[in-house]
N, C-alpha and C positions, 0 to 999 in steps of 0.2 A: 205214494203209499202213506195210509194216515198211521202215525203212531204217536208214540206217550206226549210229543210236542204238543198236537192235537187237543188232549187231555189237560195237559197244565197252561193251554191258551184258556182253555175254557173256564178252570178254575182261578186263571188269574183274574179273566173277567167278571167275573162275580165278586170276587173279593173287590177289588178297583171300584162297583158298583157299590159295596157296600162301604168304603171307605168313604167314596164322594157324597153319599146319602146322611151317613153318621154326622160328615162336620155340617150340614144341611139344616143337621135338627136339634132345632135351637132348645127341644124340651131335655136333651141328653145332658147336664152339669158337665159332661165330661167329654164332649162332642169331639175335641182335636186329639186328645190323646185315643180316643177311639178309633177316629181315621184314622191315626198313622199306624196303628196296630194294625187296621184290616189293611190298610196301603202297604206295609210291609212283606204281610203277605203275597199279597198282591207281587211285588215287586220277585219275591222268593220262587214264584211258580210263572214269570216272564223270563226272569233273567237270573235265575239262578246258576247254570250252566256256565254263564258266563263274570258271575262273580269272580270264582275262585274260594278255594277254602278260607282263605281269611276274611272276604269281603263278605261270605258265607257266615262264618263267625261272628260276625259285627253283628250280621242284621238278627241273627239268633239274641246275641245280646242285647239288643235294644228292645226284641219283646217281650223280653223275660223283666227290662227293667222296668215299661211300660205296664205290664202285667201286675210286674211287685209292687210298685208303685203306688198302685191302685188309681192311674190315670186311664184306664177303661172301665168306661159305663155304660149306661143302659139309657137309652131313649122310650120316647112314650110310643111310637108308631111300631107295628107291624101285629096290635095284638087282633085278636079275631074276636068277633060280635057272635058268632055262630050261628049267624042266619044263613051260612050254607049248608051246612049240618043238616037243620029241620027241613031244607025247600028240596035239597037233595037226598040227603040220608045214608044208605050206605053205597050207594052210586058217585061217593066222593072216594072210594078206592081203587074205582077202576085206572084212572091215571098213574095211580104208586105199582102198580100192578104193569103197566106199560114198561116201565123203567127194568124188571128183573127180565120179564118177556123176550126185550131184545137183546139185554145181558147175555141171555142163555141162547138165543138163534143164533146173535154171530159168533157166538163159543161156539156152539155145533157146526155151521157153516162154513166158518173161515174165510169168507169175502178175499178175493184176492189182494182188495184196494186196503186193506188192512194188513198191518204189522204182524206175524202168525204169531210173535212174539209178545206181543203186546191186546191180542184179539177181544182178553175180559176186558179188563180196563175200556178200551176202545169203544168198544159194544156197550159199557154202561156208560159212559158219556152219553152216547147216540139215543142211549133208551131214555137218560135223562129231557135229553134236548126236545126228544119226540112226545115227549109226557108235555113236559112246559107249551110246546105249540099244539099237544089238543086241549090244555086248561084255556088257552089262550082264545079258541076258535067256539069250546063249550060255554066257559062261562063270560067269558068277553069283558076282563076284567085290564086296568089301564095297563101300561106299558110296566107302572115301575110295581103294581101291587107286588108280586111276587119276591120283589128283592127286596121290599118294605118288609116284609113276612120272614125271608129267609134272614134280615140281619136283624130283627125280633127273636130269633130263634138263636142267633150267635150270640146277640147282646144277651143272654137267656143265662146262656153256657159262659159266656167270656172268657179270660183269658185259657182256660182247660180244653179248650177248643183246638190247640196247636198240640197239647199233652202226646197225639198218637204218634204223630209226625216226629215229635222230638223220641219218645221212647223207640220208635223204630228204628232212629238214626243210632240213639243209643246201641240199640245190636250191632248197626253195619261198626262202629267205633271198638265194641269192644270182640269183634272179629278180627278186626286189624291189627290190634292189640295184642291179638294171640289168646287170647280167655281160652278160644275154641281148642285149642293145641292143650294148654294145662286140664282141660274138662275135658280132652281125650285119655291125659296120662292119666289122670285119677280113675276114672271111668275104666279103662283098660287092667289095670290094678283091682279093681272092684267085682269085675267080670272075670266070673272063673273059664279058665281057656274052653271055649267051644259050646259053652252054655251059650243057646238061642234066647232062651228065656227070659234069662234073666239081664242079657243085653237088649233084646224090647224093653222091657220094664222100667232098665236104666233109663233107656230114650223117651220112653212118653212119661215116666216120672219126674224126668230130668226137664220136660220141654213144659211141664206144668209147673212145675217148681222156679223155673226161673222164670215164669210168667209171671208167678206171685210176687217176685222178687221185682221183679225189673216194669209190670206193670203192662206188660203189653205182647204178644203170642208173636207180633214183628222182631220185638226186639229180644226175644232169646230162641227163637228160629236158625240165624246164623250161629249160636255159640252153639249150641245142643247140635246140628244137623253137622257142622265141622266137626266138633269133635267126637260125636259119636254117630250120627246116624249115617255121612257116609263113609270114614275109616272103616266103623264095627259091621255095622247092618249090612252095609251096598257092598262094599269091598271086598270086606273080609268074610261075610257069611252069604255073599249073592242075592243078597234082596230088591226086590223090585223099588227102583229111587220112585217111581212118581207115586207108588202107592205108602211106601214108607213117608215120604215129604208131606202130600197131602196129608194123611191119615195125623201124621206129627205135627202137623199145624194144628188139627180139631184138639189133638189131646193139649197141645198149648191154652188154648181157646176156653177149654176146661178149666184151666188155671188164671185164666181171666173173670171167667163166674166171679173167682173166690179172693181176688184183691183190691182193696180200696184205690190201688193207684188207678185202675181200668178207668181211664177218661169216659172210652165208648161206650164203655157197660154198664158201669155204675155212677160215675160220676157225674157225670154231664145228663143221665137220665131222672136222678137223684135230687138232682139242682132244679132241673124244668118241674117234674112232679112233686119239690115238695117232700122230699121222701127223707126217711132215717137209714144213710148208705150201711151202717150193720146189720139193721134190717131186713134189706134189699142183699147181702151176701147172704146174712143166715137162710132164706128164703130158695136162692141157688143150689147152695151146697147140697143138697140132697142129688139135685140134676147134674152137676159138674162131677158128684164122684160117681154115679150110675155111667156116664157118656165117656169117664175117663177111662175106666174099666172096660167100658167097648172098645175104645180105641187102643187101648194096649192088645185088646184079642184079636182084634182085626188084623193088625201089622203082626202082631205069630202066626195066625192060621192062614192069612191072604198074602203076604208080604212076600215070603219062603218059598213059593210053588213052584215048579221048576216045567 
């Protein structure tokens, strides 16, 4: 049964490719401490499992120091001519289009040979992989173009590239820490007994607010869903957990719009285009407060049903 090993084989492999490619290219000033950054990762999503939390710790630190450092840079290879663009046109999106496609079949489906637990994930690797081998078969481009391209696109981003990974870890840390227990007793305090209302509001306020804070919808998921979405909502007032969870991650997500820490949203989109990232929030925030407001209605009027 294929599960998330599957997933971080695949991603180790890319990283490992891009690491051997960066010290390869001699126009990067900053070629080694490049590789060992993507090599690192690399290393994090082979063998992390069996690091252990300290050995875990280290390699976290060494990219952060890599990072600060400012011994990753940028080579001259992966940028595009855009002679595919005119010869193709907008038949260059049918392959991105592949990748959600099979996302969403094997979510529907559930292949037996698949993890039921693990089925998104799983399914977007596979849509990935299947996308890559029909560019492969359409355009008949060399073995390494694509990972030429894809570490053009990291060296783009650099070190911010890792930003999600660490802010999500940040959640699972400050789960374990208890955060979620103290954001329950406040929260419980704050909630007048047996008001539905106004403990939604808490919750999809709460899970936007600390997205702001903390920079990513992973990492204040576990604090906000511990301490209030399943004690107050699921427990105590019988709401529906997958629709409360789901529905609590988008109002997060909303809260991602609107902070400059959002690696995936603002940051790293910001840096490839060239953009002024307050810009690029003030621009959001219109949409993040109209979708946040959906999402708080949704989880009172759909969440409750009995």
């Amino acid at each position: 049964m294929i599960g998330l090993e599957f997933v971080y084989a695949v991603a180790g492999a890319t990283f490992a490719a891009f690491a051997w490619l960066s010290v390869m290219d001699r126009s990067n000033p900053r070629r080694f401490g490049t590789g060992a950054f993507y090599g690192l990762i690399a290393v994090s999503f082979f063998a992390g499992d069996r690091l252990g939390d300290v050995g875990n710790g280290v390699l976290v630190l060494a990219l952060v120091a890599l990072g600060g450092t400012g011994a990753v840079g940028r080579g001259a290879a992966g940028a595009s001519d855009g002679a595919g663009a005119e010869r193709y046109g907008n038949r260059l999106f049918l392959p991105a289009l592949i990748v959600p496609v099979v996302a969403l079949a094997g979510t529907l489906l559930k292949p037996d040979w698949i993890d039921p637990k693990q089925v998104t994930l799983v399914s977007l690797t596979i849509g990935v992989l299947v996308a890559l081998a029909v560019c492969y078969v359409w355009f008949r481009p060399t073995v390494r173009a694509p990972f030429d391209a894809g570490r053009g696109l990291m060296d783009g981003v650099g070190w911010a590239a890792v930003l999600p990974q660490m802010l999500a870890a940040l959640g699972a840390v400050f789960a374990l820490a208890g955060v979620g227990d103290v954001v329950g007793g406040l929260a419980a305090r704050a909630i007048p007994d047996g008001n539905l209302f106004v403990a939604v509001l808490v919750y999809g306020l709460g899970m936007a607010g600390f997205t702001i804070v903390m920079g990513n919808a992973f990492a204040a998921f576990p604090v906000m869903t511990a301490g209030v979405g399943v004690p107050v909502l699921v427990r105590g007032m019988g709401g529906d957990p997958a629709l409360i969870a789901a529905v609590g991650m988008l109002a997060g997500f909303c809260g991602t719009l609107l902070t400059p820490m959002a690696a995936n949203f603002n940051l790293v989109p910001a840096v490839l285009l060239d953009l002024d990232r307050s810009a690029v929030i003030r621009a959001q925030a219109p949409t993040a407060v109209v979708l946040l407001v959906v999402n708080i209605l949704l989880i009172y009027f759909l969440g409750f049903r009995t």
